[in-house]
C-alpha positions as CSV (number, residue, x, y, z in Angstrom):
1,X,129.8,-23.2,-128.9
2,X,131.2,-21.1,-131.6
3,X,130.1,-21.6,-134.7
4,X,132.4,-20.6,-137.8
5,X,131.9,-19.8,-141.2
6,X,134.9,-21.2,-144.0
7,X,136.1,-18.9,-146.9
8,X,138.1,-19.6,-149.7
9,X,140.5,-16.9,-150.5
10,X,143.8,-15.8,-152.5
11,X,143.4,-11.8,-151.1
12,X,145.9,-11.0,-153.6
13,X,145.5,-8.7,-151.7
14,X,142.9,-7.9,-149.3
15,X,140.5,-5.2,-150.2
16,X,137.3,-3.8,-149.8
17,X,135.6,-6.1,-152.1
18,X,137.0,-9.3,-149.3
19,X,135.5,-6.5,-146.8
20,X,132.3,-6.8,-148.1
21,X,132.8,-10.2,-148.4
22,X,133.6,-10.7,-145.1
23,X,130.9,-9.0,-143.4
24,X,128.3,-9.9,-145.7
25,X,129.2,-14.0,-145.1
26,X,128.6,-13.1,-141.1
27,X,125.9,-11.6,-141.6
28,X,124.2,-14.4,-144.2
29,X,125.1,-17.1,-141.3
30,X,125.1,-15.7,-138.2
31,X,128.2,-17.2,-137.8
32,X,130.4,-16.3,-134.7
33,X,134.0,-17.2,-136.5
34,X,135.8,-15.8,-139.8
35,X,138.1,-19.1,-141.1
36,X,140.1,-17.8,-144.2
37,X,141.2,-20.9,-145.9
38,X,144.0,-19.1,-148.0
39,X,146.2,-20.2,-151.0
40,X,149.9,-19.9,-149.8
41,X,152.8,-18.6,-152.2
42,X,151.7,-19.5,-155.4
43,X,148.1,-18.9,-156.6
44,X,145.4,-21.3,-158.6
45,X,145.9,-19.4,-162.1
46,X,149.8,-20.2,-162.0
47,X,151.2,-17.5,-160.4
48,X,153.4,-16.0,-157.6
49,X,151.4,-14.3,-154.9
50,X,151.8,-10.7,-155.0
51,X,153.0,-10.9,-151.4
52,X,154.2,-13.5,-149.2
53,X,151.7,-15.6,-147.0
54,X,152.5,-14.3,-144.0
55,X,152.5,-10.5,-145.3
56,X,148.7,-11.3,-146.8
57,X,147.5,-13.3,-143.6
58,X,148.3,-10.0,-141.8
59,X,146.3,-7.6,-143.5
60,X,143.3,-10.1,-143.7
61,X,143.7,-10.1,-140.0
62,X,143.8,-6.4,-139.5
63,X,140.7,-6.3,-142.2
64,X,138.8,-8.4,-139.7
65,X,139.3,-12.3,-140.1
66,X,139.5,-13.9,-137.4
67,X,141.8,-17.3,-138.3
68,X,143.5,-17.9,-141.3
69,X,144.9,-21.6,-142.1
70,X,147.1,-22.6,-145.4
71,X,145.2,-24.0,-148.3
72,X,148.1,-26.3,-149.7
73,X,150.0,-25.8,-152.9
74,X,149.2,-29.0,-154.3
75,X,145.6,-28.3,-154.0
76,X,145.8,-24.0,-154.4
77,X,147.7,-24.6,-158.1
78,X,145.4,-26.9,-159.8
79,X,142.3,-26.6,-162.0
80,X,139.1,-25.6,-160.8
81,X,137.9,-28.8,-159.4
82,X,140.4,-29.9,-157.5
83,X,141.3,-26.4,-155.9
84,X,137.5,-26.5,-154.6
85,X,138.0,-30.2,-153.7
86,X,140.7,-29.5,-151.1
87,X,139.6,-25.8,-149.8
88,X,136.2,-28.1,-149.2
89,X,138.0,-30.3,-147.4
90,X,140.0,-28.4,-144.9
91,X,136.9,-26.2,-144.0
92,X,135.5,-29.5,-143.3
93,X,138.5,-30.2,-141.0
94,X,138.3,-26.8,-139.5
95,X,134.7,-27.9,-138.7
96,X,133.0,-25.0,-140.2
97,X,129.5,-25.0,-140.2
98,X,129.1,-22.9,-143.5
99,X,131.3,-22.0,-146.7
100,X,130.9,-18.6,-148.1
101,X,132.7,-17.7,-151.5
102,X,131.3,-15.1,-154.0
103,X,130.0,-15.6,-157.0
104,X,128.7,-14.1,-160.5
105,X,124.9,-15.7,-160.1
106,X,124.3,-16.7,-156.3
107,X,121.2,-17.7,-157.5
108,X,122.7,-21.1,-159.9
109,X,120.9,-24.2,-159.2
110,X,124.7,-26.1,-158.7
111,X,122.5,-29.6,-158.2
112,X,120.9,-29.1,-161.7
113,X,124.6,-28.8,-163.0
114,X,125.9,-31.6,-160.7
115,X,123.1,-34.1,-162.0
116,X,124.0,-33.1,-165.4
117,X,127.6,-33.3,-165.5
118,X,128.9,-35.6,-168.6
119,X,129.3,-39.5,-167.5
120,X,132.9,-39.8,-169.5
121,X,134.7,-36.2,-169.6
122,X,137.3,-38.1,-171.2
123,X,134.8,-38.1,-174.3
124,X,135.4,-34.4,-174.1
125,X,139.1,-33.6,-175.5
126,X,139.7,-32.1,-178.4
127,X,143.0,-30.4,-180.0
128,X,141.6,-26.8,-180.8
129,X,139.9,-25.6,-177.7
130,X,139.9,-25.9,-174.2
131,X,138.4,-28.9,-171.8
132,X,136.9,-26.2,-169.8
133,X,135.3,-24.2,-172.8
134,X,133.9,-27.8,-174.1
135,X,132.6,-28.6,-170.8
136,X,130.9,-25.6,-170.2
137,X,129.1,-25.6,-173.4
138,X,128.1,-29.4,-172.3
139,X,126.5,-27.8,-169.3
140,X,124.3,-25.2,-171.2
141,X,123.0,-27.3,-173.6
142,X,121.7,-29.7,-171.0
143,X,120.6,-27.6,-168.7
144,X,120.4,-24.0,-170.2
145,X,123.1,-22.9,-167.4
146,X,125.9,-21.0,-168.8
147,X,128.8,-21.7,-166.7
148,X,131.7,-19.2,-167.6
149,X,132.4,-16.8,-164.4
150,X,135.7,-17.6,-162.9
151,X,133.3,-17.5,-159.4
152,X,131.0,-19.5,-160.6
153,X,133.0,-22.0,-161.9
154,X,134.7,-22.2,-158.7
155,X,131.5,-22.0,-156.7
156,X,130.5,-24.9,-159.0
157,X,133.4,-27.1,-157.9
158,X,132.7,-26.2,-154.0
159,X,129.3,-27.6,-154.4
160,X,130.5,-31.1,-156.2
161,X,132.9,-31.4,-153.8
162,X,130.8,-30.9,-150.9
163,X,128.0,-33.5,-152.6
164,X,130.9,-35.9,-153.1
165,X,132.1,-35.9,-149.5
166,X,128.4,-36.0,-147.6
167,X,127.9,-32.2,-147.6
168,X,129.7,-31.7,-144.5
169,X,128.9,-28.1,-145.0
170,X,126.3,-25.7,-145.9
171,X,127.0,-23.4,-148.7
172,X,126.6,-19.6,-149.0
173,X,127.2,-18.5,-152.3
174,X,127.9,-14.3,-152.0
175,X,126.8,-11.6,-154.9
176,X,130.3,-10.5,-156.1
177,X,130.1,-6.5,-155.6
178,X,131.9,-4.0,-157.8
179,X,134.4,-4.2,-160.6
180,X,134.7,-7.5,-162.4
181,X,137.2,-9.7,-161.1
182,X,139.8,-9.1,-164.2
183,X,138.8,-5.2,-164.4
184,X,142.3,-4.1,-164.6
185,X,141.9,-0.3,-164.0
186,X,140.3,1.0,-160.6
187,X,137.4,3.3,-161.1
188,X,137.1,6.0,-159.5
189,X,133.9,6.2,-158.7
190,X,133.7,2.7,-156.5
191,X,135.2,2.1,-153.9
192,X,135.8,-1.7,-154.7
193,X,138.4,-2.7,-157.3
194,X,139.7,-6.1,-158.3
195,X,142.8,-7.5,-157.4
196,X,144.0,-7.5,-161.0
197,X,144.2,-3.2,-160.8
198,X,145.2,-2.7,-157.9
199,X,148.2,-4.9,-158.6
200,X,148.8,-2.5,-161.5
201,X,148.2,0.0,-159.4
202,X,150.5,-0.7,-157.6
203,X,152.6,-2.0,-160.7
204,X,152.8,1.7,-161.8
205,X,153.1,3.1,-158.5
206,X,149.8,4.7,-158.2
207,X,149.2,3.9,-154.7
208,X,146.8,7.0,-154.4
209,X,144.0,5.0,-156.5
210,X,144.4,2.2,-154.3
211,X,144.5,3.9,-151.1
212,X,140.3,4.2,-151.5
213,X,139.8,1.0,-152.3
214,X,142.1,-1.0,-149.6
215,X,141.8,-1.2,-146.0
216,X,143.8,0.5,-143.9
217,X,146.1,-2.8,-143.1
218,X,146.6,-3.7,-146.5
219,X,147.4,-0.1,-147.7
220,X,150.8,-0.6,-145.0
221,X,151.2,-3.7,-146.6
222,X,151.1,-2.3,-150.5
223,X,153.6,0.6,-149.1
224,X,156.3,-1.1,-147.5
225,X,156.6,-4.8,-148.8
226,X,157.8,-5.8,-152.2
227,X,155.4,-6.9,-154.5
228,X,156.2,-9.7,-156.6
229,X,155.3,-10.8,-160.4
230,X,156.5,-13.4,-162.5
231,X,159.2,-11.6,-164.0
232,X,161.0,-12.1,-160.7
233,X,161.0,-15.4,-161.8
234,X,161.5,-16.0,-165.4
235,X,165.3,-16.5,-164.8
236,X,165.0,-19.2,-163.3
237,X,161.9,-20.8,-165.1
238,X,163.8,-20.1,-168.4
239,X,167.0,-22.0,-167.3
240,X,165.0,-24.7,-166.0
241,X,163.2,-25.5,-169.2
242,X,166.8,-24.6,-171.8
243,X,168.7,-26.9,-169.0
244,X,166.4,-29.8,-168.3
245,X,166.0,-32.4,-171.0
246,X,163.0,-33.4,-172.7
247,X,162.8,-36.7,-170.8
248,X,162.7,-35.0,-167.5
249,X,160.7,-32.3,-168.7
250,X,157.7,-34.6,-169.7
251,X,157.4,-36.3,-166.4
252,X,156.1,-33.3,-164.9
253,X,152.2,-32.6,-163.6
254,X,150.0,-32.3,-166.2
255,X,153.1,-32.2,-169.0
256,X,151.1,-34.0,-171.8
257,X,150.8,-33.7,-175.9
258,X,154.1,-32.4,-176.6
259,X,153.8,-29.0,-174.8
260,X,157.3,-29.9,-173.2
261,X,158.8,-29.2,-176.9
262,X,157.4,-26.1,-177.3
263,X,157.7,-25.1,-173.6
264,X,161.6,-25.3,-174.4
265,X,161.4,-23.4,-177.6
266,X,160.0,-20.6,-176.2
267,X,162.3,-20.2,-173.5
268,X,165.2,-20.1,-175.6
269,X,163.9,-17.7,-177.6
270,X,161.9,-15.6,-175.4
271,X,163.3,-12.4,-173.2
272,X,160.9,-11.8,-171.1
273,X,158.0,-14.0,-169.2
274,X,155.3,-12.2,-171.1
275,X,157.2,-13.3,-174.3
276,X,157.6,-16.6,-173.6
277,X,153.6,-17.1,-172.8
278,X,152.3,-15.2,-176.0
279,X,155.2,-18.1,-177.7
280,X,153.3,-21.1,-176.2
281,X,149.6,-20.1,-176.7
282,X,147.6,-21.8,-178.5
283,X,143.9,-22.2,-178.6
284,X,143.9,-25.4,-176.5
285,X,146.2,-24.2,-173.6
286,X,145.3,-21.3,-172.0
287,X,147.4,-18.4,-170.1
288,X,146.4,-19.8,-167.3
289,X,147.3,-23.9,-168.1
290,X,150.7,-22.3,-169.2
291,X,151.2,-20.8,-166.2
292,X,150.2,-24.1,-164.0
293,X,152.8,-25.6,-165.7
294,X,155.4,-23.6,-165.4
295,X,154.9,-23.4,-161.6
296,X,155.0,-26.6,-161.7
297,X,158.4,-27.3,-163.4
298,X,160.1,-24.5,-161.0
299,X,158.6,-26.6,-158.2
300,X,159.8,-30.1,-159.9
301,X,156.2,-31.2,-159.0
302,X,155.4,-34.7,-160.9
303,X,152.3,-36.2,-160.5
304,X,152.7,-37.9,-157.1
305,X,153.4,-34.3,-155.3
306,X,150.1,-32.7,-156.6
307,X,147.6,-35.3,-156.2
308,X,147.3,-35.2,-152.6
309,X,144.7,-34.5,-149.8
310,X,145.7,-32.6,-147.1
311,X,147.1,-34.5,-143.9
312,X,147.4,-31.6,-142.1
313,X,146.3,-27.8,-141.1
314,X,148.9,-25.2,-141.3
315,X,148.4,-22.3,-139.5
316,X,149.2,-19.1,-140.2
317,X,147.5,-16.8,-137.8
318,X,144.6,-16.0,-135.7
319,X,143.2,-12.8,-133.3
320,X,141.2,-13.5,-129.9
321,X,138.0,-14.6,-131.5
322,X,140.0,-17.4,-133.6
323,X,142.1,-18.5,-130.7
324,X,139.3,-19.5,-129.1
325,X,138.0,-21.2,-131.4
326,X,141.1,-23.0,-132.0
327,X,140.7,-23.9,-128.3
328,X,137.4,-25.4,-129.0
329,X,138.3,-27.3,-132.1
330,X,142.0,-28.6,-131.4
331,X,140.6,-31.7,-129.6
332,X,138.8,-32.8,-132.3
333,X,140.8,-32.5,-135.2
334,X,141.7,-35.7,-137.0
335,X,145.1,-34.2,-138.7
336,X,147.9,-32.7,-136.7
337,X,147.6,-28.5,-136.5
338,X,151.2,-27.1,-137.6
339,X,152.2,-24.1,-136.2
340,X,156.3,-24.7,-136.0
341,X,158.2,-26.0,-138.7
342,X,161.5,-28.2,-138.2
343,X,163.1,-30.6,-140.8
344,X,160.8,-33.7,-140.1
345,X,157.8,-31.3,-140.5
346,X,159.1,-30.1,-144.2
347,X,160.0,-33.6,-145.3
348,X,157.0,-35.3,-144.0
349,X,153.9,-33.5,-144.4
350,X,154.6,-29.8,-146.4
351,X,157.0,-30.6,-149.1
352,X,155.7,-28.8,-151.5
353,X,154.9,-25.6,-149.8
354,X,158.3,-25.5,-148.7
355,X,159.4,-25.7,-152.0
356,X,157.3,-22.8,-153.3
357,X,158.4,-20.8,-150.1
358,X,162.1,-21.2,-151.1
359,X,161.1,-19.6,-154.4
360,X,159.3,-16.7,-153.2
361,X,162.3,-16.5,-150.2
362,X,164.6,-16.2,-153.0
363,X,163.1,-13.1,-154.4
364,X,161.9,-11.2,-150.9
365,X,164.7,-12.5,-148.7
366,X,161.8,-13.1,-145.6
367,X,161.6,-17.0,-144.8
368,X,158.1,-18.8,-144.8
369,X,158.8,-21.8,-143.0
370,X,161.9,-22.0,-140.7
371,X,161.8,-19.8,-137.7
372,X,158.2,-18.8,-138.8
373,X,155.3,-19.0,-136.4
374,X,151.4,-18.3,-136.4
375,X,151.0,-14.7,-136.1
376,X,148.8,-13.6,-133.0
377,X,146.9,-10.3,-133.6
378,X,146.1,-9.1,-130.7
């Protein structure tokens, strides 16, 4: 029996850091299978994907995965908790036997947090900073834990959500290696780099720097596709938010307080997507919160499409070593595996990545649902 280790990933793109990653999480387990449970067009901080799911999915398989499945947009573009809640969930479905993710402090004693988590985090808001800052400084004081690392945050939320639904799996939390993860210039001397610079590597068109610090697959990837920002999108997020009125505006996902008003300010005045966000900051919403939201009114998501668990699996591609597994697995899955799309499909079970497909379609021209099927590296 094949055994298979689950991990979390937005490889935005893939590069040697995910390498390490990669091998290091095999190596922890022992595990015979690589299941990449990967955030589709739009990513957890509110933005586009730097490339298309199907362009990523192939250079994670050339850098050595060995199946790579769809985490759903209505559980990839959401706060911390709930983006760990569903990638927990699907590993579960894939039936891994581990999750690996990286983190800050492997080491963090995630039960001492768990079994000291506030009783009413509704108790928690305030006007002039961040849920997430307050939270965190909840934590420390009662446990002397400081909780601030965008991987350990997230590795946080994989271990609540893995208590919450009978620990299905065992988790292997992974020393992050290299640059920080928002390090936005690649150093010379390493041969790891974040995914923040080499996106403005490639930004800038310095695809030397990032030719050490990519695998070989991604590097054909970062030469020949188009790589995407939110720019490409502003024209259509700003005549979203100038066209749609107020009333319609505030019945979108997490739309609350007023932020609708400002949201349409902004947009009217603002010429450019960076604009328009330094506009709408303030010290309660974040980059990031602004940014959720505004992938969310592109995508017309209320409150119904994102609070969802995943019904399905979608996948998106597999090499020898995953097709077996897939062999192994398929007659005991409890949720239908999609590997072809038709209308049905799209209305019934994957509305909303369909939705965010069309977007990114509309800016590379490549569909990501119709006519699309699991790619088989062979």
């Amino acid at each position: 029996m094949l055994q298979a280790v689950g991990i979390v990933s937005e490889y935005n793109p893939f590069h040697n850091g995910h390498l390490y990653m990669l091998e290091q999480a095999k190596q922890a387990t022992g595990a015979d299978v690589t299941v990449a449970i990967m955030s589709g067009n739009w990513l957890q901080r509110g933005e586009p994907a730097a490339y298309d799911k199907w362009q990523r999915a192939h250079a994670a398989l050339l850098g050595g995965v060995d199946l790579v499945i769809e985490l759903p947009l209505f559980s990839a573009v959401q706060p911390s908790h709930l983006f760990s809640k569903g990638a927990v969930d699907l590993a579960a479905k894939m039936k891994c036997r581990w999750l690996a993710f990286g983190a800050e402090h492997p080491e963090m004693d995630y039960q001492k947090l768990i079994d000291h988590q506030p009783k009413n985090p509704a108790d928690f808001k305030r006007f002039d900073r961040p849920y997430a800052s307050v939270f965190q400084d909840y934590l420390f004081e009662k446990t002397g834990i400081r909780l601030n690392q965008p991987n350990d945050v997230l590795g946080f939320g994989y271990a609540k959500a893995n208590v919450e639904t009978g620990r299905p799996l065992s988790l292997v939390p992974i020393k992050r290696k290299g640059s920080q993860h928002d390090a936005t210039q690649i150093d010379d001397a390493s041969p790891i780099a974040s995914a923040t610079a080499i996106r403005q590597g490639v930004l800038k068109h310095d695809l030397k720097a990032a030719d050490r610090v990519v695998p070989k697959g991604t590097m054909g990837m970062l030469e020949h596709d188009r790589m995407l920002t939110w720019q490409d999108f502003w024209p259509f997020l700003r005549f979203e938010l100038v066209e749609s009125p107020i009333e319609k505006l505030y019945q979108i996902y997490q739309m609350t307080e007023g932020i609708e008003y400002r949201l349409k300010r902004a947009a009217i005045k603002a010429e450019s997507f960076t604009e328009f966000l330094h506009l709408v900051k303030t010290k309660r919403y974040t980059y990031t919160r602004i940014q959720r939201l505004c992938t969310y009114v592109l995508l017309h998501a209320v409150p119904s499409d994102m609070l969802q668990a995943a019904g399905y699996v979608r996948l998106l591609g597999f090499n020898a070593v995953g097709q077996r597994y897939l062999n192994q697995i398929k007659g005991d899955l409890d949720v239908p595996l999609i590997t072809k799309i038709t209308d049905d499909v799209v209305a019934d079970t994957i509305q909303m990545d369909f939705r965010g497909g069309m977007l990114t379609q509309m800016i590379n021209g490549l569909s990501q649902d119709y006519y699309r099927h699991p790619i088989i590296l062979e």
